[in-house]
C-alpha positions as CSV (number, residue, x, y, z in Angstrom):
1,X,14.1,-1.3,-19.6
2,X,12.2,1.3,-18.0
3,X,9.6,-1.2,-16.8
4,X,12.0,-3.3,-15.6
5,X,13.4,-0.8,-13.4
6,X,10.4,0.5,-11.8
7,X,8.9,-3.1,-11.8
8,X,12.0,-3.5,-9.6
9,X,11.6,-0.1,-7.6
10,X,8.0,-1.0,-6.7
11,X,8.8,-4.5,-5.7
12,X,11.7,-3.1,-2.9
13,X,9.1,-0.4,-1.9
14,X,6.5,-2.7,-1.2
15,X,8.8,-5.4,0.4
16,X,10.3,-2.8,2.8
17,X,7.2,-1.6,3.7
18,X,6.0,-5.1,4.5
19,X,9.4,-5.4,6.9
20,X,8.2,-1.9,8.4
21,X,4.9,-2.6,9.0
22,X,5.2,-5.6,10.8
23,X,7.9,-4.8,13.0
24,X,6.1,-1.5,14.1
25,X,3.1,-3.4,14.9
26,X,5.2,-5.5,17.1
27,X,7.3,-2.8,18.7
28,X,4.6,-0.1,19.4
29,X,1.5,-2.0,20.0
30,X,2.7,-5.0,21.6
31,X,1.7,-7.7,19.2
32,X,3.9,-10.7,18.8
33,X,6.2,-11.0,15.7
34,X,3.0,-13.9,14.6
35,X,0.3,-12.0,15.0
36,X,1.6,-8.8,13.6
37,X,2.6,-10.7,10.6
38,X,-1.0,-11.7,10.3
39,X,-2.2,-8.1,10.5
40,X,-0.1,-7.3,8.0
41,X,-0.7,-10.3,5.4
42,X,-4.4,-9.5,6.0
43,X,-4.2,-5.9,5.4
44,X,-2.3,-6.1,2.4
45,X,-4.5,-9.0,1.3
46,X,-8.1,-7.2,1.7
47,X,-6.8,-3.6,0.8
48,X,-4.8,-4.9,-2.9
49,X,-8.2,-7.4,-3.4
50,X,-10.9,-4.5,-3.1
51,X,-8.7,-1.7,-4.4
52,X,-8.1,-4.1,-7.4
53,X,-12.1,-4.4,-7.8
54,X,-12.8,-1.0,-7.8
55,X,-9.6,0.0,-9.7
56,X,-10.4,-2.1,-12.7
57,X,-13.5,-0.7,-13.6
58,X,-12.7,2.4,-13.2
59,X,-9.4,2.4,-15.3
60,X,-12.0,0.6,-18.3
61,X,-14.2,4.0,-18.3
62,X,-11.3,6.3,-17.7
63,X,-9.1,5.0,-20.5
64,X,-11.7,4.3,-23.0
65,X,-9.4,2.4,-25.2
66,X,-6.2,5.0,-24.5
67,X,-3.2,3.1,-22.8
68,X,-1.5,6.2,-22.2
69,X,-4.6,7.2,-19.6
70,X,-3.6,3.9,-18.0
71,X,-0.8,5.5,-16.5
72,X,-2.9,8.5,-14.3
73,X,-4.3,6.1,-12.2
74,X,-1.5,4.5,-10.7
75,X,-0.1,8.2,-10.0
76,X,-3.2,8.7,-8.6
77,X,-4.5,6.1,-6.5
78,X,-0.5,6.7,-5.3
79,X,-1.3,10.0,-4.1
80,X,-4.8,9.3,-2.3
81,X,-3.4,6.7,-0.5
82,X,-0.3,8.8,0.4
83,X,-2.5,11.5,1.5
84,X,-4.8,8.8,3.6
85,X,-1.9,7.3,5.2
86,X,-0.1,10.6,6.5
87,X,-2.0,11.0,10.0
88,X,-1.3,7.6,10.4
89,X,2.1,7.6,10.3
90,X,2.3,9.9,13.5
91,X,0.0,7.5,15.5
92,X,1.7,7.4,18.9
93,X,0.0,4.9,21.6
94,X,-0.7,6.5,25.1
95,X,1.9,4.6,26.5
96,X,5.0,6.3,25.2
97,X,3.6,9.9,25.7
């Protein structure tokens, strides 16, 4: 039940963030509602295609057989990317200043 519910929690994260991201590319940068839904798609695409490469291998040494070790990455790759995507999120373009 517990996976279901955080299967479901992750899923409405990552869908709203998909909704955000694509209509703040097209309200603060300028882009049409097509091409920031491109950026978007693309970004998402390349970033959850190399993160799984390098992920994968990683979680094989770090587990070493233990599934409950399986769980730290998540929590985290989580965290780096939180803490990559904080300066970001205060990104103003010259135009509004």
């Amino acid at each position: 039940m517990q996976s279901i519910i955080s299967g479901r929690t992750k899923a409405g994260v990552t869908y709203s963030f998909i909704i955000w991201s694509t209509s703040f590319l097209v309200r603060m940068h300028g882009l049409s509602v097509g091409q920031g839904a491109i950026g978007t798609g693309l970004g998402l695409g390349i970033c959850a295609t190399i993160g799984s490469l390098i992920i994968g291998p990683i979680a094989d040494r770090f587990s070493k057989g233990d599934p409950r070790k399986l769980v730290l990455i998540p929590l985290v790759s989580a965290f780096i990317a939180m803490l990559g995507g904080e300066p970001r999120g205060y990104d103003v373009p010259h135009q509004l200043v």
